[in-house]
C-alpha positions as CSV (number, residue, x, y, z in Angstrom):
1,X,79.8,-44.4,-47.3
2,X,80.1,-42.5,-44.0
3,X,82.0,-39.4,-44.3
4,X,82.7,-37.0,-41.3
5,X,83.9,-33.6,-42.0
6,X,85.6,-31.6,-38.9
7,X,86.7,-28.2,-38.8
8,X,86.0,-25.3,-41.3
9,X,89.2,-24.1,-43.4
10,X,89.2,-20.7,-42.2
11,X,89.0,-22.1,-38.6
12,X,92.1,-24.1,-39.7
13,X,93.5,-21.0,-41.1
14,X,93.6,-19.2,-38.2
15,X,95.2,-21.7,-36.0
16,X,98.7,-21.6,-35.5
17,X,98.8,-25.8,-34.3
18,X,97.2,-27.2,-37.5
19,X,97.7,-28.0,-41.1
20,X,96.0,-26.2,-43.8
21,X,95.8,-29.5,-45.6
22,X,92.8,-32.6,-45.4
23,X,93.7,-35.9,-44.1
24,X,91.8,-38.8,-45.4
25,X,91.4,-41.2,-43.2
26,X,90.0,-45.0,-43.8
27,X,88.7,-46.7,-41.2
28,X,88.0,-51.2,-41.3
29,X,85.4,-50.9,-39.9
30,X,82.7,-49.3,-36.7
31,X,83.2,-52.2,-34.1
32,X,83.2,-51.0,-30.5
33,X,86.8,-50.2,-30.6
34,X,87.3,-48.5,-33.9
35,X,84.2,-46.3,-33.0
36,X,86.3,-45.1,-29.7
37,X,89.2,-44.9,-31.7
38,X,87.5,-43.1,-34.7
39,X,86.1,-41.0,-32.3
40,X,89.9,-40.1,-30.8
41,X,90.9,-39.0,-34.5
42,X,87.6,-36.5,-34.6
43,X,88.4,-35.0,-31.5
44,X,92.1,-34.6,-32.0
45,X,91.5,-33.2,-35.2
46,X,88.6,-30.9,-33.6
47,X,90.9,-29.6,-31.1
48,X,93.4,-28.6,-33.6
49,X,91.3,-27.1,-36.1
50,X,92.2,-29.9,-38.2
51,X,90.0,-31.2,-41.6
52,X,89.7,-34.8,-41.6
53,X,87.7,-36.9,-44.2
54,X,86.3,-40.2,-42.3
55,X,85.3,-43.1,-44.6
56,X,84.4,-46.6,-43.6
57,X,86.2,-49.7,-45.3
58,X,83.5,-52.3,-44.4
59,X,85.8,-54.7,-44.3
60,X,86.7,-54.8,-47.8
61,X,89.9,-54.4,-48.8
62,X,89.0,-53.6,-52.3
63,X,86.7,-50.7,-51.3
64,X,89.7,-49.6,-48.5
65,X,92.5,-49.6,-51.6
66,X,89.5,-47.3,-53.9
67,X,89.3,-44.9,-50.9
68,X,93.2,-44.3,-50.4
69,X,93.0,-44.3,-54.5
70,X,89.8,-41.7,-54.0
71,X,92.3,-39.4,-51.3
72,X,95.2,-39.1,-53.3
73,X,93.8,-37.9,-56.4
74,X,91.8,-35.5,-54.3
75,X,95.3,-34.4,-53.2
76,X,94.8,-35.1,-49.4
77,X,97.7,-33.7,-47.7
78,X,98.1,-36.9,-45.2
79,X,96.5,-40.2,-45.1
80,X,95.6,-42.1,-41.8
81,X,94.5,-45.6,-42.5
82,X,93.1,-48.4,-40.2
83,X,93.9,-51.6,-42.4
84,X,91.4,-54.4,-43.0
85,X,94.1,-57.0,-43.9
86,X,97.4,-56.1,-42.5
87,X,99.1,-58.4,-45.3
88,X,97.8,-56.2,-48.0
89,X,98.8,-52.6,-47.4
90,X,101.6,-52.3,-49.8
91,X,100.2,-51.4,-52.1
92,X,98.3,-48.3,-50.5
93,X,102.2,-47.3,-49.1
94,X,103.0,-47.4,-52.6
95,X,100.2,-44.9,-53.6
96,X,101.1,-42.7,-51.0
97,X,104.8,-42.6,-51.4
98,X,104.3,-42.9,-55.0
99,X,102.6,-39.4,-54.8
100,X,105.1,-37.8,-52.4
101,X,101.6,-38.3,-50.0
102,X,102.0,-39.0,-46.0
103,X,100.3,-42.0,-45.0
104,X,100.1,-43.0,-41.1
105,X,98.7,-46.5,-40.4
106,X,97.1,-46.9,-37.2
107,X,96.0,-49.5,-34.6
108,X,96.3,-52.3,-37.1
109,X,100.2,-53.0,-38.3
110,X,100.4,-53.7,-41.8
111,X,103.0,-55.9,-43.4
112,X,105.2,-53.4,-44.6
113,X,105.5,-51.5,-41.2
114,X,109.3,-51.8,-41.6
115,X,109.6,-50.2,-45.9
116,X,107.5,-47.0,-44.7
117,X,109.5,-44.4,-46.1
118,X,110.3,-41.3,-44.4
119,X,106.5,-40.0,-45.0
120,X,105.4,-43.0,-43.1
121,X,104.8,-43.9,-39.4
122,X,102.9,-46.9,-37.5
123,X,101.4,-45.6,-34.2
124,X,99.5,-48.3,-31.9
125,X,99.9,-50.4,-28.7
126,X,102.6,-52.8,-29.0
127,X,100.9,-56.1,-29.4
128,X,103.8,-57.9,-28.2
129,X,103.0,-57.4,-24.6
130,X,98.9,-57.5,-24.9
131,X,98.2,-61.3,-24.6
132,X,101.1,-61.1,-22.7
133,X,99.7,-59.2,-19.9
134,X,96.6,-60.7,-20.6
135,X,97.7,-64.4,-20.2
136,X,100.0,-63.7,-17.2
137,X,97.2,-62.8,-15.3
138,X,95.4,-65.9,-16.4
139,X,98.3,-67.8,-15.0
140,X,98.2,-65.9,-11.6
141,X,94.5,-66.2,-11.2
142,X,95.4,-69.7,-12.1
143,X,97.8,-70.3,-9.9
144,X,95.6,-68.8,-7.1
145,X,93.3,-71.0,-7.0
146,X,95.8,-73.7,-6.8
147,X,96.1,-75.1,-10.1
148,X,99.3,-76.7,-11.2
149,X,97.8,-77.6,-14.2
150,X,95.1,-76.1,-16.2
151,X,92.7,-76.5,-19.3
152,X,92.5,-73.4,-21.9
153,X,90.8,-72.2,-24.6
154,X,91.9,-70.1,-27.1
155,X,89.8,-67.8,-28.9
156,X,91.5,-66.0,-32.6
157,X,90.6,-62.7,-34.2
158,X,90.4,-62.5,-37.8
159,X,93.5,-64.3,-39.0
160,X,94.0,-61.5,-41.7
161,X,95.1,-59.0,-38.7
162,X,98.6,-58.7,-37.4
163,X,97.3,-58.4,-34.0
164,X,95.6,-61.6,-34.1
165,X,97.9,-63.4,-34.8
166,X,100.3,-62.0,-32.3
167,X,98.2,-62.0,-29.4
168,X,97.8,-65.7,-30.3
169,X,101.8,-66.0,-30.5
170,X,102.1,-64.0,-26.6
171,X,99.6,-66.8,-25.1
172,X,101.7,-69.5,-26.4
173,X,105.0,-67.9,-25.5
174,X,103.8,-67.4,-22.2
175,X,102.6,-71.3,-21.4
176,X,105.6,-72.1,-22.6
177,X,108.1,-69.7,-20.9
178,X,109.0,-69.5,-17.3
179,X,106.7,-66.6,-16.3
180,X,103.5,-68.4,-15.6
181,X,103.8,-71.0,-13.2
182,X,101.1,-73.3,-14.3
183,X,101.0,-76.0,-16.8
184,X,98.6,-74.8,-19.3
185,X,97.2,-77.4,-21.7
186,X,95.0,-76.0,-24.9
187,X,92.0,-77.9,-25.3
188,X,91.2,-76.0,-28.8
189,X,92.5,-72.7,-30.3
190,X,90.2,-71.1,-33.4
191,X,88.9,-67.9,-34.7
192,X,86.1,-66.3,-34.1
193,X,87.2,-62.9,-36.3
194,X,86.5,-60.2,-33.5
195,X,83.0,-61.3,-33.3
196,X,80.6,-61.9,-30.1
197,X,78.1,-63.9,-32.1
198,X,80.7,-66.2,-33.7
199,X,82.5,-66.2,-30.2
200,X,79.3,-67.3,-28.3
201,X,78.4,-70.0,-31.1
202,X,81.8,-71.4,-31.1
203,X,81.9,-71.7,-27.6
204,X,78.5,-73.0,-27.9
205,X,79.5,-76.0,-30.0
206,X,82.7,-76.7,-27.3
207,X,80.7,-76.8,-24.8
208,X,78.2,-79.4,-26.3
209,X,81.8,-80.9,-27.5
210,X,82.3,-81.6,-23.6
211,X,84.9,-79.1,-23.3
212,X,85.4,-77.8,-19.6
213,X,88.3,-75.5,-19.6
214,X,89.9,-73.9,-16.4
215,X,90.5,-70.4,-18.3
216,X,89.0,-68.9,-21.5
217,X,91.5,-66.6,-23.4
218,X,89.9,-64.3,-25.9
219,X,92.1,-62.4,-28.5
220,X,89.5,-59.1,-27.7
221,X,86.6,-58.5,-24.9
222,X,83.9,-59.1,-27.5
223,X,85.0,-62.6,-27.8
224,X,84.8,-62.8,-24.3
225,X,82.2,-61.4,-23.8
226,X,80.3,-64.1,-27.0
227,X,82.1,-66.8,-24.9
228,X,80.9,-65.7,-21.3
229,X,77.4,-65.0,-22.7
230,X,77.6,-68.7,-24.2
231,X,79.2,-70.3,-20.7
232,X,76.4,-68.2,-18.6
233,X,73.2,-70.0,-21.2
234,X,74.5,-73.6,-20.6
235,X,73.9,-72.5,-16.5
236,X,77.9,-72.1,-15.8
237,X,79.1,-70.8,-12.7
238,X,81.2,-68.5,-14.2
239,X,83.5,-68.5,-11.1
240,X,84.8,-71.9,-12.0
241,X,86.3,-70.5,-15.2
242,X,88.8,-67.7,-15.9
243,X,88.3,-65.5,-18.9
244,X,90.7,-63.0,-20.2
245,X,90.0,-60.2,-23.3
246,X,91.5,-57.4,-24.2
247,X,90.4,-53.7,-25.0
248,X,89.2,-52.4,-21.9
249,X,85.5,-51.6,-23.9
250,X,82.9,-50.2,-21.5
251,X,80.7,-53.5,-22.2
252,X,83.6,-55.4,-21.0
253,X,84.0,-53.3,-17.6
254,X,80.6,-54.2,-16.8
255,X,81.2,-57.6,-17.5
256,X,84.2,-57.7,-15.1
257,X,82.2,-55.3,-12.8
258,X,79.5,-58.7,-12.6
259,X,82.4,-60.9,-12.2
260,X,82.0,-62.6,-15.4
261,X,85.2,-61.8,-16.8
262,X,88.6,-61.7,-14.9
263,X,90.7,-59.9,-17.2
264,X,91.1,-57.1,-20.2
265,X,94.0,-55.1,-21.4
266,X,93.3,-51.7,-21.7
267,X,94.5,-50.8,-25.3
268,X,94.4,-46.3,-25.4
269,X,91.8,-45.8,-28.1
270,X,91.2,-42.2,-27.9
271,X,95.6,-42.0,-27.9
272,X,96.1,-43.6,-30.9
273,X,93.7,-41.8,-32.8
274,X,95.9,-38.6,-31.2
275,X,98.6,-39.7,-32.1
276,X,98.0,-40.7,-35.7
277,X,96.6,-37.2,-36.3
278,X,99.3,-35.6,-34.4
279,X,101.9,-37.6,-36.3
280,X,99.7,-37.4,-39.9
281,X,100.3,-33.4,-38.8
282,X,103.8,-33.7,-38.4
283,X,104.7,-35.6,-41.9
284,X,102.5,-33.2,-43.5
285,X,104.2,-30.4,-42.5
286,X,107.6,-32.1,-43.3
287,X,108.6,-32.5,-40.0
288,X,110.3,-36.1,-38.5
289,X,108.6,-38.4,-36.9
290,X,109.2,-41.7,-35.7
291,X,108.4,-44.7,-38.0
292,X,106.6,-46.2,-34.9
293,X,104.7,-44.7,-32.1
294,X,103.7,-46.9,-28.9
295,X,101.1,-46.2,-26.8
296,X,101.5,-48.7,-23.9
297,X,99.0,-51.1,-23.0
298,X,97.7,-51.5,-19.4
299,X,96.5,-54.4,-17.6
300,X,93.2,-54.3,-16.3
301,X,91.5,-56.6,-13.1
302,X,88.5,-55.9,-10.9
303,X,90.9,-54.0,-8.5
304,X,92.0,-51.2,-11.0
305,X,88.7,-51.0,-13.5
306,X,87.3,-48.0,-11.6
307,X,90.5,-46.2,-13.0
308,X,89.0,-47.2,-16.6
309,X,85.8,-46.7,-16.6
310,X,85.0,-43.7,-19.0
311,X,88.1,-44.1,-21.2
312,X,87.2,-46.7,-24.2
């Protein structure tokens, strides 16, 4: 169990910014982005002078419900918490609420985003216009090259994740809206649950399926980058295919940098790991906040990257 301890309470004491009070925070997991966006909760706490308690989920949800159980009865002042299955969190609101406890869910939204409470708050990127900016840009490039009609792929996060499952949603609402110009026709659409090593062996096994697809849509830049990695082996020109991720990770920039991949959707890290503490802050005190907190996403091609370079 990974636990990161920031701040000293006299330090906290003396500052007139912070709460006296721990937050716990749980965290799914330590995949590229959750480490940047860990890493935004340390150093927003850090600059307020503000204890946090880190743990790591592992993907479990059981072990994620036993470390909110593990906070409260250590009388936490705040929860932040990174949800492994965003179907399953009610019963950590309940803890929380149950023990008059703030809890702040960030990044991931769980089920319950809506029955909160008034010591509750969401704060993320609204994942209603990520695979939407993603995929419209797949349409343009698309559409650029002169296709009226195009083969996809679709690549799925873990099913178990909100975000999955609406990025998924945007790419469909977007073929089948007015906004992108080219017929898109999905060859195959499955999950490959975040992960580059399932994302390259699935593509891997489409490509020996005799799949050729105009544009690759990943629901995150380590599929991508597991599908581009898979593409490049079979000796691909990987200018004869579009692919699209989101996340803005440094790993990704360089792969759009080498003009493997085409497209990402900068998603803040660092500011929603600021803005869950800063809210977390804010309930804990007993002041308002709202129940959700946006941090807008921001398309990303080979013309803007420079401008993302050192920020996920």
């Amino acid at each position: 169990m990974k636990k990161f301890l920031l701040a000293a309470a006299m330090a906290t004491l003396m500052s007139g910014t912070a709460f006296a009070g721990t937050i716990g925070v749980s965290m799914a997991n330590s995949d590229t982005f959750l480490t940047v966006l860990r890493k935004g909760i340390e150093k927003a706490a850090g600059d307020a002078s503000q204890p946090v308690q880190i743990e790591i989920a592992d993907d479990d949800v059981a072990k994620q419900l036993s470390q909110i159980q593990n906070f409260i009865a250590a009388k936490v002042d705040a929860v932040i918490v990174n949800a492994v299955d965003t179907s399953a969190t009610a019963p950590m609101t309940k803890l929380a609420n149950d023990a008059g406890i703030p809890i702040v869910y960030v990044n991931r939204q769980p089920a319950d985003v809506d029955a909160l409470g008034p010591k509750g708050a969401f704060v993320a990127s609204n994942e209603v216009d990520s695979g939407t900016l993603e995929t419209k840009e797949v349409c343009r490039l698309l559409k650029e090259a002169g296709k009226a009609e195009a083969n996809i792929l679709i690549i799925v996060g873990d099913l178990a994740n909100q975000a999955a499952v609406q990025r998924t949603k945007d790419i469909h609402d977007v073929a089948a809206g007015p906004d992108c110009g080219v017929k898109l026709n999905v060859l195959d659409e499955q999950t490959a649950v975040w992960d580059p090593v399932k994302a390259q062996d699935l593509m891997t096994n489409w490509i020996a399926a005799g799949h050729k697809p105009d544009a690759v849509i990943a629901n995150n830049d380590n599929m991508a980058i597991g599908a581009i990695n898979a593409m490049k082996a079979a000796g691909w020109d990987m200018k004869s295919v579009i692919v699209g991720g989101i996340d803005a990770t440094q790993e990704a920039l360089s792969y759009m940098k080498a003009g493997d991949l085409d497209v990402t959707v900068f998603q803040d890290a660092f500011g929603q790991g600021s803005g869950a503490v800063d809210a977390a802050i804010k309930l804990a005190k007993g002041d308002k906040v709202d129940a959700k907190v946006w941090i807008p996403f921001q398309l990303v091609t080979p013309a803007n990257m420079d401008n993302f370079i050192n920020k996920n």
